[in-house]
C-alpha positions in Angstrom: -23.2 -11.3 9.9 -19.7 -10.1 10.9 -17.7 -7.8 8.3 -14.3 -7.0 8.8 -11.5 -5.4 7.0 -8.4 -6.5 5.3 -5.4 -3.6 4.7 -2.3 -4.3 2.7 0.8 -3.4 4.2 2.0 -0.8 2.0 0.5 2.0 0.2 -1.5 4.6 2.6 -1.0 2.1 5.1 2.8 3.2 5.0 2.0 6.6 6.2 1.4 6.1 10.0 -1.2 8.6 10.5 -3.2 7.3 7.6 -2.9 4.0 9.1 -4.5 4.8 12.5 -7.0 7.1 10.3 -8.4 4.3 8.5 -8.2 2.1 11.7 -10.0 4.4 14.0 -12.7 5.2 11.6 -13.0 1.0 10.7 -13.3 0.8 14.9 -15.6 3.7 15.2 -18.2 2.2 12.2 -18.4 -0.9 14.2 -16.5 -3.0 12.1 -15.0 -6.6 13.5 -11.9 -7.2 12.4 -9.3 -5.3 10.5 -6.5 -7.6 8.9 -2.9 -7.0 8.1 -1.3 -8.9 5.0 2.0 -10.9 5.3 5.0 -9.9 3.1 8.4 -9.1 4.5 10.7 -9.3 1.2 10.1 -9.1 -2.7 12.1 -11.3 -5.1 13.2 -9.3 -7.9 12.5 -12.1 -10.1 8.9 -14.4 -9.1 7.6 -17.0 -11.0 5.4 -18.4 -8.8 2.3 -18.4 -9.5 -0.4 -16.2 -7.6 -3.0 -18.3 -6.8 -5.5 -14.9 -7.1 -5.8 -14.0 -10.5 -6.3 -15.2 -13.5 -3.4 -14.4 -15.3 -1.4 -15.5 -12.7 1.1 -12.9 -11.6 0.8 -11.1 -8.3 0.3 -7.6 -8.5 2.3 -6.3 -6.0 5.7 -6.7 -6.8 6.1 -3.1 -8.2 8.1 -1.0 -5.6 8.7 -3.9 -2.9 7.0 -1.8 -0.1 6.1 -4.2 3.0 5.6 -3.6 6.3 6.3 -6.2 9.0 2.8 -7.6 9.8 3.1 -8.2 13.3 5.0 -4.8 14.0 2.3 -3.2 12.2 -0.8 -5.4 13.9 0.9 -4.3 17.3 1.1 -0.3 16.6 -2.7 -0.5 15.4 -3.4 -2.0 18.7 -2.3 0.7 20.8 -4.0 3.6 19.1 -8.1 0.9 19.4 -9.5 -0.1 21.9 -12.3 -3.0 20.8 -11.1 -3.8 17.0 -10.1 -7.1 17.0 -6.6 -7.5 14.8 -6.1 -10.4 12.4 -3.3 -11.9 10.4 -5.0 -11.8 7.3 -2.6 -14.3 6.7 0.4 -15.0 8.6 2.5 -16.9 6.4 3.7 -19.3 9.0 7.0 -20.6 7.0 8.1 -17.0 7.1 8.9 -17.0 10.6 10.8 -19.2 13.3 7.7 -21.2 15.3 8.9 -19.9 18.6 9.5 -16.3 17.6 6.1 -16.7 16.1 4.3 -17.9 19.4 6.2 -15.3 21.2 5.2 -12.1 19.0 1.7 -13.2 19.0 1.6 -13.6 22.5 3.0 -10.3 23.3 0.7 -8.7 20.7 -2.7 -10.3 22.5 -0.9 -9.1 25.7 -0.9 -5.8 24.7 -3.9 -5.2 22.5 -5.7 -7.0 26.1 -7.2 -9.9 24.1 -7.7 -8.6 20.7 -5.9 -10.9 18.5 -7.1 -13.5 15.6 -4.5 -15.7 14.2 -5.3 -16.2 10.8 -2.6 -18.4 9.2 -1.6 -19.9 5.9 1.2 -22.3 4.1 2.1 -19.4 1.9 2.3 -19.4 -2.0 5.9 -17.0 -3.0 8.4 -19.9 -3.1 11.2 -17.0 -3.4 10.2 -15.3 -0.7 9.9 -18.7 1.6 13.7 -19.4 0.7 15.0 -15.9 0.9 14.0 -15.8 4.3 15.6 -19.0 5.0 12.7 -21.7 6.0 13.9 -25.4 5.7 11.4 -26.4 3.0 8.9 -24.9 0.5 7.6 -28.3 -0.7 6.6 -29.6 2.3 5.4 -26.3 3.9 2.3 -28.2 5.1 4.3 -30.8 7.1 5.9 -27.0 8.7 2.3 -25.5 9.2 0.6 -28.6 10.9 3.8 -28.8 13.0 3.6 -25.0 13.8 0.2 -24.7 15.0 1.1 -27.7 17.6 4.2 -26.0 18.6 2.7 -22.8 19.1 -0.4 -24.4 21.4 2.0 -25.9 23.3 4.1 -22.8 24.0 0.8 -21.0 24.5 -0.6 -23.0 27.0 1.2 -25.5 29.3 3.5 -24.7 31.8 6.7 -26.7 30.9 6.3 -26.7 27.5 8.2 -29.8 25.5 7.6 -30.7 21.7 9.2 -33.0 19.1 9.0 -32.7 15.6 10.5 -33.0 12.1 10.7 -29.2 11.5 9.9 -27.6 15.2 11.6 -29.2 18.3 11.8 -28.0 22.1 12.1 -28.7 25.8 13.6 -27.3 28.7 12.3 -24.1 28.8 9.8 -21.6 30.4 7.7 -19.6 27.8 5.9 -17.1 29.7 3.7 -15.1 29.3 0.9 -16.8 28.6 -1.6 -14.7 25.7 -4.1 -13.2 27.3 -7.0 -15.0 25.5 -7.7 -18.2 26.9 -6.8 -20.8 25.9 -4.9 -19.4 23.4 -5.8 -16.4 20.7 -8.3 -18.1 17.5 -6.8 -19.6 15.3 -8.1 -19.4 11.5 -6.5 -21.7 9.1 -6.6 -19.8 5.6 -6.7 -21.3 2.3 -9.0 -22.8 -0.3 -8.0 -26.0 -0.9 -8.1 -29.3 0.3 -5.1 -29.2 2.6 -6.5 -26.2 4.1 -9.9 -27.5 4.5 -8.1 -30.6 6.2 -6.0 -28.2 8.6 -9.1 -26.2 9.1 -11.5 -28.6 10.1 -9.2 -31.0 12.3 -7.4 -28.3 14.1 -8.8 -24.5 13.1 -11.0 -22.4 15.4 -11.8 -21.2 12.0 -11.7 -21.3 8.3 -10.7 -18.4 6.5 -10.6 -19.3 2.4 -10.6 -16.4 -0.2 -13.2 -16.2 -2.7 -11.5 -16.3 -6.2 -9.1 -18.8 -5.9 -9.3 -20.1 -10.0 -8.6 -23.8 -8.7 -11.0 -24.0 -5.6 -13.5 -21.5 -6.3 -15.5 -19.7 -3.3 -17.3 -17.6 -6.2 -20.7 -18.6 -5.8 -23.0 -20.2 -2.9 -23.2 -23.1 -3.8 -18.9 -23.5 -4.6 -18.9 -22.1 -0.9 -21.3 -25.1 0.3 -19.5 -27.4 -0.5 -15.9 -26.6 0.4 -17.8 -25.7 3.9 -19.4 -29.1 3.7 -15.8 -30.6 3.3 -13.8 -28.8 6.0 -16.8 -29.7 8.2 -16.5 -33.3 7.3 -12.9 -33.5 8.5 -13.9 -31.9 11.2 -16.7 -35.1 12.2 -13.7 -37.3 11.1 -11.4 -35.9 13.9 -14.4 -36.3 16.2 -14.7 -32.3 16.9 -18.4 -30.3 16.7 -17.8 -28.7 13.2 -20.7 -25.9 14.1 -17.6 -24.4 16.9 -15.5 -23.8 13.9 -16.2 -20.2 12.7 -16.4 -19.4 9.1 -15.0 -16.7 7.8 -14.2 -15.6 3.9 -11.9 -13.1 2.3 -13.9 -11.0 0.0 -10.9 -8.9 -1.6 -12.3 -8.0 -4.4 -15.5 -6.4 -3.1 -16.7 -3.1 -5.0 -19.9 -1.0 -4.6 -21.0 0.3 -8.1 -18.9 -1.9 -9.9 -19.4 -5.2 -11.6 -16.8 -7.8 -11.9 -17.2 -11.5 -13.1 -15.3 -14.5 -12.5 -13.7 -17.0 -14.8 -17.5 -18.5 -16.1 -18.3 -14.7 -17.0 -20.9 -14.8 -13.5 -21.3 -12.0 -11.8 -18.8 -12.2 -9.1 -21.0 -11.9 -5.4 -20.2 -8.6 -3.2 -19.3 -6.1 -6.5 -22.1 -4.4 -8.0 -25.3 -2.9 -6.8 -26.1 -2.2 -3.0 -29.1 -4.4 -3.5 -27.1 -7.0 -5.4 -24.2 -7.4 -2.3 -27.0 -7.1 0.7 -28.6 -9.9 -1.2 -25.2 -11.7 -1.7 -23.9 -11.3 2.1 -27.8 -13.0 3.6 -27.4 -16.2 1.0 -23.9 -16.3 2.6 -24.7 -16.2 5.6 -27.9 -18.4 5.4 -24.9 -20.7 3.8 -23.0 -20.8 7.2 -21.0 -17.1 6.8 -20.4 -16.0 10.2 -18.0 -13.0 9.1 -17.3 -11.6 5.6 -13.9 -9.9 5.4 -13.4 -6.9 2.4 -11.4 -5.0 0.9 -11.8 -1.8 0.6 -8.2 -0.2 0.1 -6.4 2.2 -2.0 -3.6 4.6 -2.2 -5.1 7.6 -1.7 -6.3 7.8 1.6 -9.4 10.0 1.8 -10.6 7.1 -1.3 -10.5 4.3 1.6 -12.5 6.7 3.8 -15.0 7.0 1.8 -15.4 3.6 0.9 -15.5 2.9 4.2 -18.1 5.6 5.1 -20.5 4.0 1.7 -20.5 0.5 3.1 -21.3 1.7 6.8 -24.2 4.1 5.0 -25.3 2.2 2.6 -25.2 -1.5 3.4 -24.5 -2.4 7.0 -27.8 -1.0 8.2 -29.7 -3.6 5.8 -28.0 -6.4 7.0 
């Protein structure tokens, strides 16, 4: 089993030394991944609703602070050397497609190979229209279009492309990312869509656990939305076991107990023995890389979270 780290773009993360802190020590524990969240404006006003808790309301939208994901995933790259750097997601209506393909080709350029794509359809309708997309209702049609776009800028030499949303031709898109064919791409989301997207074009999944509507909060909730995204997969005639499975554990917690919505005990809080257990029925589920949190504010609170999971539980599993 894989674990990897997920880091919001704002508190310590806004520091810049404290950001290369936390990622050098993350690299240095022999962690996988570490991911970057996606906001680049705050609404003053959302009434979205988040699709993360149960009450609803996104917790974030105190002070605004949010630092450019990509900008941020590329800095991190040049002070590592083997940490591989997600989008943990990339909301893809947030961007242009080709400005998209472009920054994530210079940034696996750069990191030499280092780069996951996670991606996602995005939730914040405010957000989506403040920065301008052409729909929030049919985002989906935008993603599936996106992805295409981008593998066709990515990889062929005179690179043409004609949708509803994402149209292009004429033009040379070099260079090439460094990873061939192209850097992985993990579709994110929980839902059937995702699961869809995920098994007929990802090269992996990447749901979060706690979604209240498609729940990821137990083994056997996890089986079978794996069992579903692999299904699509068959459907679209592609090996379902070369799709790597990945989940977003964000509210992970040594020495603390949380439940979900049926009162359970929610899997990867609580005792060490309780989340080693949790991480091998997991994996024995088809887990191939368990993503964390582990965050705060305060800095030195991160680095010791980060120094109790590396002591306590990665040498047991």
């Amino acid at each position: 089993m894989k674990i990897g780290l997920h880091v919001g773009t704002r508190g310590a993360a806004l520091d810049p030394d404290a950001l290369l802190t936390i990622a050098n020590k993350t690299e240095t524990l022999g962690f996988s991944h570490l991911g970057f969240s996606d906001h680049l404006v705050i609404a003053n006003k959302v009434d979205s609703p988040y699709p993360y808790t149960k009450s609803r309301v996104w917790f974030a939208q105190d002070s605004g602070d949010c630092l450019d994901q990509l900008t941020t995933l590329a800095f991190v790259a040049a002070g590592t050397t083997s940490l591989r750097l997600l989008t943990s997601v990339m909301v893809i209506p947030h961007r242009p497609p080709m400005l998209t393909a472009k920054m994530l080709a210079t940034a696996d350029i750069l990191s030499r190979g280092r780069v996951t794509v996670g991606i996602g359809a995005g939730w914040m309708e405010e957000e989506i229209n403040l920065l301008g997309a052409p729909t929030f209702k049919r985002r989906g049609k935008l993603v599936d279009e996106t992805l295409a776009a981008m593998r066709t800028l990515w990889t062929d030499a005179d690179p043409v492309f004609e949708g509803e949303f994402v149209s292009f031709s004429d033009l040379k898109f070099e260079p090439k990312p460094s990873q061939k064919p192209h850097p992985p791409i993990w579709v994110g989301g929980e839902t059937k869509p995702a699961r869809r997207r995920a098994g007929q074009v990802g090269d992996g999944w990447y749901p979060v656990g706690n979604n209240p509507s498609s729940p990821y909060d137990n083994v056997a909730r996890f089986a079978a939305g794996l069992a579903d995204m692999r299904g699509y997969a068959e459907d679209a005639g592609r090996d379902p076991e070369t799709i790597e499975i990945a989940l977003n554990g964000l509210w992970f917690r040594m020495d603390e107990t949380f439940e979900n919505e049926d009162g359970q005990r929610m899997p990867f809080t609580g005792s060490d023995a309780a989340i080693i257990d949790d991480i091998g029925a997991y994996g024995e589920a088809g887990l191939d890389e368990l993503v964390i949190g582990f965050e705060s504010d305060d800095l030195q609170v991160s680095l010791d979270r980060l120094d109790a999971f590396a002591d306590r539980i990665m040498p047991k599993i």
